[in-house]
N, C-alpha and C positions, 0 to 999 in steps of 0.2 A: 490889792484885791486878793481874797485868796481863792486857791487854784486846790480845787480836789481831787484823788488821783484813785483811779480803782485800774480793776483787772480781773481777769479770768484764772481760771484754778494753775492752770500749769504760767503763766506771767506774761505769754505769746503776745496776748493783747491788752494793750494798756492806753487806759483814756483819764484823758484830763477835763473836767467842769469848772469854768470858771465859773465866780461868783456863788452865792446862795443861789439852793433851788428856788424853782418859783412856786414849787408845790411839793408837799410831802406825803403821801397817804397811803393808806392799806387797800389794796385793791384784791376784789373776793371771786372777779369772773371765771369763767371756765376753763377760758384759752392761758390765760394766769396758770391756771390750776394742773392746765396738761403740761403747758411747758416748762413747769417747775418741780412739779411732783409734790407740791404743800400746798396745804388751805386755804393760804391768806399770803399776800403778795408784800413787801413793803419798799415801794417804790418815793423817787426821788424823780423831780423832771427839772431840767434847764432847757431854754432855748436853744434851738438845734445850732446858733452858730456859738455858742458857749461849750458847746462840747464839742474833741477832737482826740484823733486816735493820733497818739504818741508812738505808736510799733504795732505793726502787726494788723492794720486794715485790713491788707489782703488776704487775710485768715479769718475775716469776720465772716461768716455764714448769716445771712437773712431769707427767710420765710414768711409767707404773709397766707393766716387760715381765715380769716375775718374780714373780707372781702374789700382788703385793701387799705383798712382802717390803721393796723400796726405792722410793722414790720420788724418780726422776733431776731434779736442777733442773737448769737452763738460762736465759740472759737470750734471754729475745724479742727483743730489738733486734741483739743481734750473734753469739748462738748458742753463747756462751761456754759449756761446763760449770764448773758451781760444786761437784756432792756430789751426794750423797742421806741425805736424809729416810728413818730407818732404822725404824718404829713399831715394829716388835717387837721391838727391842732400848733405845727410849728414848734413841738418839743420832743425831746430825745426822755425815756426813762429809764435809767440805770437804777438796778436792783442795790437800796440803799445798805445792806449788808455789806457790797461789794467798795463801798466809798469809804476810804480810810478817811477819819478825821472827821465824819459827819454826825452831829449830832442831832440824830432822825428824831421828827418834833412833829409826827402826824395832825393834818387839820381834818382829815375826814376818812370816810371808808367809799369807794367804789364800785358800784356792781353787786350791791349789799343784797341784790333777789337771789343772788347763784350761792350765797353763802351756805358752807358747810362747817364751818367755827363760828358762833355768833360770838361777838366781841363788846360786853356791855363797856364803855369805858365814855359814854357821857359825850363825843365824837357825831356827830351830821354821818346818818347812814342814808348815802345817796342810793335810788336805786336801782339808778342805771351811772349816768354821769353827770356833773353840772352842765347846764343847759348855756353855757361859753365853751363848754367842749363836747357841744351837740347830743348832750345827755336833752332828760326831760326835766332833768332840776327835781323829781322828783323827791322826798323824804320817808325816810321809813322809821317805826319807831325801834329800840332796843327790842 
């Protein structure tokens, strides 16, 4: 099985995924957008128990602005964003740039109403979230 391996800018925290994600996509919301400082997000999710911290848990900083929905990790020591900690959905999303050896294969766009980069590229522009992860399933076009 293979085992993917990321980390934070300075190395402090280092997390392993096993398996392929179970979802790949560009996510376009706000809370994306403040805690990243870029337009458009490209995340990666596995199941929370497919993912684990190799070094440096206790340097994980988590915050939660969306009323519980995510929970944004961060390393304390150099302020890297790593993901969030998804509870209501049972998955973890690491920021796919951050995952060595992934080759990022997006199936959709989420949250495609907050977008600030429209992205034609032929891609399901949901407009909140699929309705399995308590979106409305809505679509939006290009």
């Amino acid at each position: 099985m293979t085992v993917y391996h990321a980390q934070c800018s300075c190395g402090t925290v280092r997390i392993e995924a096993e398996g392929e994600p179970v979802v790949q996509c560009y996510c376009h919301c706000t809370t994306c957008r403040g805690f990243t400082g870029a337009p458009v997000n490209a995340v990666a999710l596995w199941p929370r128990d497919k993912v684990r911290f190799v070094s440096g848990e206790a340097d994980v900083r988590r915050f939660c602005r969306d009323g519980g929905r995510a929970e944004r990790m961060t390393c304390a020591r150099c302020g890297g964003c790593l993901g969030a900690d998804l509870p209501y959905t049972g998955l973890i999303d690491l920021f796919a740039g951050l995952v060595r050896g992934l080759e990022f294969r997006p199936t959709a766009h989420f949250n495609y109403e907050n977008t600030v980069l429209p992205i034609r590229d032929g891609l399901p522009k949901f407009r909140d979230m699929p309705e399995q992860s308590g979106g409305s399933g809505e679509l939006m076009t290009e």
